[in-house]
N, C-alpha and C positions, 0 to 999 in steps of 0.2 A: 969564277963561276963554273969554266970549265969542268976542275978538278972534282967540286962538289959534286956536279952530275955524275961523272965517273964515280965516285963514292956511293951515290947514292944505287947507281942502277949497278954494281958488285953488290952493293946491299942485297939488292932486290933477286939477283943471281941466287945467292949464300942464303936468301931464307926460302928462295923456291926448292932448292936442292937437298938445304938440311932439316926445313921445318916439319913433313911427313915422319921424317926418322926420328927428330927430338921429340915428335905428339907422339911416337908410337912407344919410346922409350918412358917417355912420361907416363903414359896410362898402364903400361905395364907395370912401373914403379911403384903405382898407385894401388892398383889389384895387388903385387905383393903386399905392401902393407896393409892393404884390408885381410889378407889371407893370412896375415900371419897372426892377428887375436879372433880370426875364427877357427884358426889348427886347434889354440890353447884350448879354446872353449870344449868345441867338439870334442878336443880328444878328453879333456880332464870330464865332461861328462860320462863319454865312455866309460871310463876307468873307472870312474864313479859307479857306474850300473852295474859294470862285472864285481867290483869291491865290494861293494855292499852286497852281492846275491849271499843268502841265508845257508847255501850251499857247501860244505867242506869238502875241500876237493880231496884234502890229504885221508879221510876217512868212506870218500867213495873209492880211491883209489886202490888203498891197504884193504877194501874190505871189511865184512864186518867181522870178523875175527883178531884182526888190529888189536893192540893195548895202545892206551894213550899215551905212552912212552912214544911207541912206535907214531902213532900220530901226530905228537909235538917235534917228533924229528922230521916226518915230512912234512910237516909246516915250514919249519923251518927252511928246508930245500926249495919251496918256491918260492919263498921269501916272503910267507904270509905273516911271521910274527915282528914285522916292521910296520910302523903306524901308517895308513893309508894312505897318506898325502906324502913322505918320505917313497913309498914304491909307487907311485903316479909317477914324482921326478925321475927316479930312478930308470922306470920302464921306456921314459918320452924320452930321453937321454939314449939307452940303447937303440929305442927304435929310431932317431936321428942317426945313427951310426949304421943302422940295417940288423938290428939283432933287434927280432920281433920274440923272443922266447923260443919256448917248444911247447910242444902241447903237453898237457896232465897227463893222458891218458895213453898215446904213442908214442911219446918221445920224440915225433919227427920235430925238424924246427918250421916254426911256423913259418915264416919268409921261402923256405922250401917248400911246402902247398902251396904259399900262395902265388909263388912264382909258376908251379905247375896248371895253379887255376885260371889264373888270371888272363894270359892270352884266350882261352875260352870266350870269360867274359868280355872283353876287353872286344874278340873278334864280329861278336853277337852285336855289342854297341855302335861301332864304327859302322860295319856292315847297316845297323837298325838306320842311323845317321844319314848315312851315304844317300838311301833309299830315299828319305826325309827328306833332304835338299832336293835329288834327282825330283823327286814328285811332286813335292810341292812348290821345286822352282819352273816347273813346267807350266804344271797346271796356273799357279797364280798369273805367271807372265801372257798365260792365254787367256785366262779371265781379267787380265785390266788391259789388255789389248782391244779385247769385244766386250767393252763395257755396254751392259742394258741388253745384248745379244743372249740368245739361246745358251752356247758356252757358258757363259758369265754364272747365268741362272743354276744352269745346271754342278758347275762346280761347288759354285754357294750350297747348294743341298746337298750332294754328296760329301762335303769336307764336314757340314753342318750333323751328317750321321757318323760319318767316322768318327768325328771327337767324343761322343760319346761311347763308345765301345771301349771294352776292357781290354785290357792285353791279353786275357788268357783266354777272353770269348773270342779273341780272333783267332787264333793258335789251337784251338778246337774246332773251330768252323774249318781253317786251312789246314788242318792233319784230315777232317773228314773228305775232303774236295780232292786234295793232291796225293794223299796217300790210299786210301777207302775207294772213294769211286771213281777216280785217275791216279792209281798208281802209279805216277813219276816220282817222288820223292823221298825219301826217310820219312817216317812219323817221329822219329827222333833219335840220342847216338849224335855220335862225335866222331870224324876222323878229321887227325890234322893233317895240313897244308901239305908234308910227306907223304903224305899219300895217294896226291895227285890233287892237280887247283880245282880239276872238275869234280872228283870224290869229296873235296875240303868246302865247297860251294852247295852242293847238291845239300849238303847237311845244314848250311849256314842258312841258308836261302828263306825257309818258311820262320824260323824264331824272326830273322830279322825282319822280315816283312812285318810279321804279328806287333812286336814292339814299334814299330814304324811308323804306323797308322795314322795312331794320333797325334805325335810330331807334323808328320806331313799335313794333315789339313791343315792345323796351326799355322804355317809355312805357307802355304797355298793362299790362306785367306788374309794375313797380316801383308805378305806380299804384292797380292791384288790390293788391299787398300795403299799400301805405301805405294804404288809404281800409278794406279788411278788418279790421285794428286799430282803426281810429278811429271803424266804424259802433258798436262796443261797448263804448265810450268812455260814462262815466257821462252828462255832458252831454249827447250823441244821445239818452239813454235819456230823459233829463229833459224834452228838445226832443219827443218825441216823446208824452211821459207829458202836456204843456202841449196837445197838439193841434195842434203846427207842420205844416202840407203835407209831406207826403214828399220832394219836387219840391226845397224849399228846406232841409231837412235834408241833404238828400246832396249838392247842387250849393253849396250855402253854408258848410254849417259841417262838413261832412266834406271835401269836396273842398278847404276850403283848410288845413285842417291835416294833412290825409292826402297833397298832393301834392307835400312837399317831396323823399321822394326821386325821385320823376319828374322834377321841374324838373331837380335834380343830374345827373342822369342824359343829362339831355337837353342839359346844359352839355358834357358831358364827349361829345358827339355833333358837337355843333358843328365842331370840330378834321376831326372822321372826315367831314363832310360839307362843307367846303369842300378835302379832300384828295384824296377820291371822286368831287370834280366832273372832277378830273384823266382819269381813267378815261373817266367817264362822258360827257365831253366829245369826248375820242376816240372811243367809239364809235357817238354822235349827232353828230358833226362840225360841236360847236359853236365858235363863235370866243371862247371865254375865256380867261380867263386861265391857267387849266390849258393850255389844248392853247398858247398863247403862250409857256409856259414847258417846256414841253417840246420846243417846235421851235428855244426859245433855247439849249436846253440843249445838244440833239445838232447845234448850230452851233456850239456853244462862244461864243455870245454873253454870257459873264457879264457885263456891269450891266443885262440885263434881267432876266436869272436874280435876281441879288439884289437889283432892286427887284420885283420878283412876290413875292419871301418875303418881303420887308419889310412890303409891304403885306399880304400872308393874315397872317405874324404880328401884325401890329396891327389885324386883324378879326377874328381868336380872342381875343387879351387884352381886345378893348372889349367882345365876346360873354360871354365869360367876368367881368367886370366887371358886369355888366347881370344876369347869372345872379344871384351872389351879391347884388347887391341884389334881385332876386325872391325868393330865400330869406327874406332878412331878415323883408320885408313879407312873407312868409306863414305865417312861422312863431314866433307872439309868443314864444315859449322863447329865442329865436336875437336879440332884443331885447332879453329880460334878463342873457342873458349878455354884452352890448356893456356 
């Protein structure tokens, strides 16, 4: 009888210590394989979009001066006179390998812009994020603290106008406030992080607010209702009946099981905030990947076009990837159902 006990409570050691890391290995496992027949899709749509444009690159390139000689040999050089679904494979095969092409029309290779663009975008996002949690994990936790209170009210309405505001209505209103009639800021312009973190910040600061916005309420209000439920959670009551700090009741054991649908929430942001940098790029006149794909696009440059969506789709699927493992590890119910 002895020995089974021992058996049983190593058992119970062995799956306190490996169970969070086997759910967390799990749900990631999972997200890859949902990611990997949403890559195909996406990307063979892509390809699809540029393949089919009515557009001849080899005869905007050459000019119209061209003979069709000269233009069936540059077809041939981008490997347009291979059947469509043969340079889908072909192009998803290099771009696995990191050979995005080069462009029609500069020659540079596409992987080389976008390497130059991408921290831009990439800086504008994370920074947009950052703010998102910061704000709306503030605000929500003081609105389901002072529920039915003044705060409470007051948040509900502010987050309640925020979500409706555009990305680019806010980013004209805060170019006119911080640069116009409080000159502290850029109206827009880039320098990077060599340049100094307060020069690299000073520029970063108003896009990402702008993009921000609407994440954050999302955050704020999803939070408030998830952490509302869970302050009157028998446990809080027990935590609290034990004489636990206030401080560590609600940042510890309410906030982590009350903020799964925030985190959700703020998954399904991600997509909307590196889509939004597009915008909001243009109209801080940043060098990203947004405004790169935009200026490939009304050139008719496609293999930069679809190596820019190649790459944003495969920084939403890793985003997305990473979310759901934060669910897991936040919410032990979501561990025993693995």
């Amino acid at each position: 009888m002895t020995p089974l006990n021992v058996r049983d409570g190593a058992g119970r050691v062995a799956g306190i210590s490996s169970g969070p890391v086997l759910s967390a290995v799990t749900a990631l496992g999972r997200a890859l394989l949902i990611a990997v027949p949403v890559l195909l899709v996406s990307t063979f749509i892509t390809f699809m979009l540029g393949g089919l444009t009515e557009q001849d690159p080899a005869s905007v390139v050459l000019g119209d001066s061209a003979t069709a000689a000269d233009v069936t040999r540059m077809r041939e050089v981008f490997g347009l006179d291979k059947p469509l679904l043969l340079r889908y494979v072909l192009w998803l095969w290099d771009a696995l390998h990191g050979d995005l092409g080069s462009s029609w029309f500069t020659k540079i290779p596409v992987a080389q812009s976008i390497a130059e663009r991408l921290p831009v975008s990439l800086s504008v996002a994370v920074g947009a994020l950052l703010i998102a949690v910061v704000l709306g994990g503030v605000f929500g936790i003081l609105a389901a603290v002072r529920q039915g209170g003044w705060l409470d009210r007051t948040v509900t309405v502010v987050t309640s106008v925020l979500a409706t505001v555009p990305g680019f209505v806010a980013a004209i209103a805060l170019i006119t406030v911080f640069s116009l009639l409080v000159p502290v800021l850029p109206s827009g312009g880039w320098a990077p992080p060599s340049d100094g973190l307060l020069t690299w910040a000073s520029f970063l600061l108003l896009p990402s607010v702008s993009l921000s916005l609407d994440a954050a309420a999302d955050v704020a209000r999803q939070l408030r209702t998830g952490m509302a439920d869970t302050l009157h959670e028998n446990y809080i009551v027990g935590a609290q009946v034990r004489g636990l700090p206030g401080w560590r009741i609600v940042l510890v054991h309410a906030l982590r099981n009350g903020a799964g649908p925030a985190v959700a929430v703020l998954g399904m942001h991600v997509p909307r905030l590196i889509g939004g940098a597009v915008i909001v790029e243009t109209v801080f006149a940043l060098p990203g990947i947004g405004e790169l794909t935009k200026t490939a696009a009304l050139g008719g440059d496609v293999p930069v076009v679809q190596g820019a969506l190649l790459v944003t789709i495969g920084v939403v699927l890793i985003s997305s990837a990473l979310v759901n493992v934060l669910l897991v590890k936040l919410r032990p119910a979501a561990r025993r159902e693995i």
